[in-house]
N, C-alpha and C positions, 0 to 999 in steps of 0.2 A: 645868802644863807639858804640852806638847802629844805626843800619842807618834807614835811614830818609826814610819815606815811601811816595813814587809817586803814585800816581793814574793817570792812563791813560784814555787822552779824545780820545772819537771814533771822528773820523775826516770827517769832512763833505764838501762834494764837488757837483759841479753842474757840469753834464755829456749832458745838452740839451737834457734828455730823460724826460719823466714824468712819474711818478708812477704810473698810474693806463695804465694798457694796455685795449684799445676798439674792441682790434681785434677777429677777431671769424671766424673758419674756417667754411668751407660748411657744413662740417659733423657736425659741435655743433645746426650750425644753420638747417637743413633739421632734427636733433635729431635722427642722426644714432649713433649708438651705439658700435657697434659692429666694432673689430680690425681686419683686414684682415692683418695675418702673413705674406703673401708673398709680401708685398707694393704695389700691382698691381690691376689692375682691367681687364686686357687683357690680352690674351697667348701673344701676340707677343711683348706687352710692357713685359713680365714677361720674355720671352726668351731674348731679347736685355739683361735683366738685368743680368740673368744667364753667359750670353757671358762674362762679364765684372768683372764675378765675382771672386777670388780666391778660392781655395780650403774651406782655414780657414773659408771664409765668408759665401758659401756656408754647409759648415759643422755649422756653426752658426746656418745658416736660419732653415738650417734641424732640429735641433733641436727646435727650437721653434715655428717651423709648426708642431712638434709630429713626423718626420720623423726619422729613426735612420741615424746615418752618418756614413754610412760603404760604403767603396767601392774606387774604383777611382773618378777621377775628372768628365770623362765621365758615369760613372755608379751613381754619386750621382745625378748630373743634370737632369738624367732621372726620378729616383726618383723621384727629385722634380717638373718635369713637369706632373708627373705622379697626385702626391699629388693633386699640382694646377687646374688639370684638375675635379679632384674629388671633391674639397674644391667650385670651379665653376658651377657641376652641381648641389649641393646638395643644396648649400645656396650665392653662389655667384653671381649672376645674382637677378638684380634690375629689376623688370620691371616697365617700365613708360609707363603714359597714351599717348593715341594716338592721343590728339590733345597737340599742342606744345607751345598752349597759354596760360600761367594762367589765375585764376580767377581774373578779376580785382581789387574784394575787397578783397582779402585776404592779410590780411598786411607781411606774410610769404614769400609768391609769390614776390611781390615789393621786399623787398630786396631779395632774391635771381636772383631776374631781376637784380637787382643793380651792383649788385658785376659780374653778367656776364657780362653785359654792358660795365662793366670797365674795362674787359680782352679783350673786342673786340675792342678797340682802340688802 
């Protein structure tokens, strides 16, 4: 006897999320571009990170900052402080103007005012 063929319904559920996400990091919104491999933007946030890290993770990072991963734990850290320091002077350093107010009409400015405002509360 031949069996009876089911068709499966996809199953629909309400999670209180909505579909369309509004959020936007600094970086999409200021239109940087560009991936900074080591997550950091400072040596000393970038050593904390080193501190904390494992061999494997750091042997990770090394690899996809261009580093080779050779060596011990304290021989590849170095390394990578070494990289960081280079990746920092060459193209890592942002400089920003020296007055600290934006332009009032630039509607870019406002929100990035926005969203700072909302971290200092």
């Amino acid at each position: 006897m031949p069996r009876k063929k089911t068709t499966k319904k996809k199953l629909e559920y309400a999670d209180g999320q909505s579909e369309t996400k509004t959020e936007k990091s600094i970086e999409s919104i200021l239109g940087v571009t560009e991936k900074n491999y080591f997550g950091s933007r400072s040596e000393s946030e970038f050593s904390e990170k080193l501190k904390e890290m494992s061999l494997t993770a750091m042997q990770e990072l090394a690899v996809t900052a261009g580093v080779f991963p050779s060596g011990t734990k304290p021989m590849l850290r170095n390394k990578l402080k070494k990289a960081f320091a280079e990746y920092m002077l060459n193209n890592g350093r942002i400089t920003a103007p020296k007055t600290s107010q934006p332009h009032p009409e630039d509607s870019l400015s406002k929100k990035f005012m926005s969203i700072m405002n909302t971290w200092e509360k």
